[in-house]
N, C-alpha and C positions, 0 to 999 in steps of 0.2 A: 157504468160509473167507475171512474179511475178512485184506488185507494190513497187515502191521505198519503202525504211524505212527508216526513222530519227532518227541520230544519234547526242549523247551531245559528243565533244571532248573537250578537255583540254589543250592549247598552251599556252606560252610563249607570255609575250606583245612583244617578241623581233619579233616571228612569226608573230602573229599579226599583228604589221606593216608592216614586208614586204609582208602578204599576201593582204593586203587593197592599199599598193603600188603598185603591183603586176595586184591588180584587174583592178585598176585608168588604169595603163598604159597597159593593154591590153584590157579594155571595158568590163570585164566580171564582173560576182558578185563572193563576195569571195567565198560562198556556190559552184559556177561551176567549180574554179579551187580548193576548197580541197576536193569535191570530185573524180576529174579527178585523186589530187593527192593520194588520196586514193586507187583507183583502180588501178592506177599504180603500186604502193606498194603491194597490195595483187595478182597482176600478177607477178611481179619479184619478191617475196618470193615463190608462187606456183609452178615458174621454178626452182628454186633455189632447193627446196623439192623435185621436180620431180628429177631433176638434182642426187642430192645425192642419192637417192633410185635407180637410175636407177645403179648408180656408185656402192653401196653398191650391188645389184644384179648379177654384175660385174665380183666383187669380189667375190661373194660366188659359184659363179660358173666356176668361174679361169680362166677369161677372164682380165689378167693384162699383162705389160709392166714391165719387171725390171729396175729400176733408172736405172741403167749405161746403159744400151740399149736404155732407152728414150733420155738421156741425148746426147750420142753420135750422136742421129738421131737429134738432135736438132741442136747441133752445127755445124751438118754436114751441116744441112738448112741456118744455120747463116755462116757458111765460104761461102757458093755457094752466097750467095744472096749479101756478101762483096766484094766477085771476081768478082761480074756481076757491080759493081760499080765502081770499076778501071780501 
């Protein structure tokens, strides 16, 4: 297990306060929720990356949906799912 590293970031006094508000009303220090909020951040960009590459891979090997085919399957979902509510 690699040890933590310390990081300088750069907010906004607007951040600021609400992450010291933030802290007050959940009991934590500011330091545990921006880091929390940090690795949150570098998980949902790493999916996001994943996402796209996997989508790009997809594509290059002609594994797509033409719009009016997805589109139709779409709507078809959204009329069933409108008729099941009447």
């Amino acid at each position: 297990m690699s040890a933590d590293k310390i990081m300088t970031i750069h907010v906004s006094a607007e951040v600021e306060t609400k992450l010291l508000r933030l802290a007050e009303r959940t009991s934590r220090s500011k330091e545990h929720l921006a880091t929390e909020a940090v690795s949150a951040f570098v998980e949902q960009e790493q999916r996001t990356i994943d996402n796209i590459e996997k989508g790009l891979r997809d594509v290059a090997a002609g594994h797509v949906v033409d719009h009016d085919a997805a589109m139709a399957e779409l709507h078809a979902v959204i009329d069933a799912a409108e008729a099941r509510q009447s």
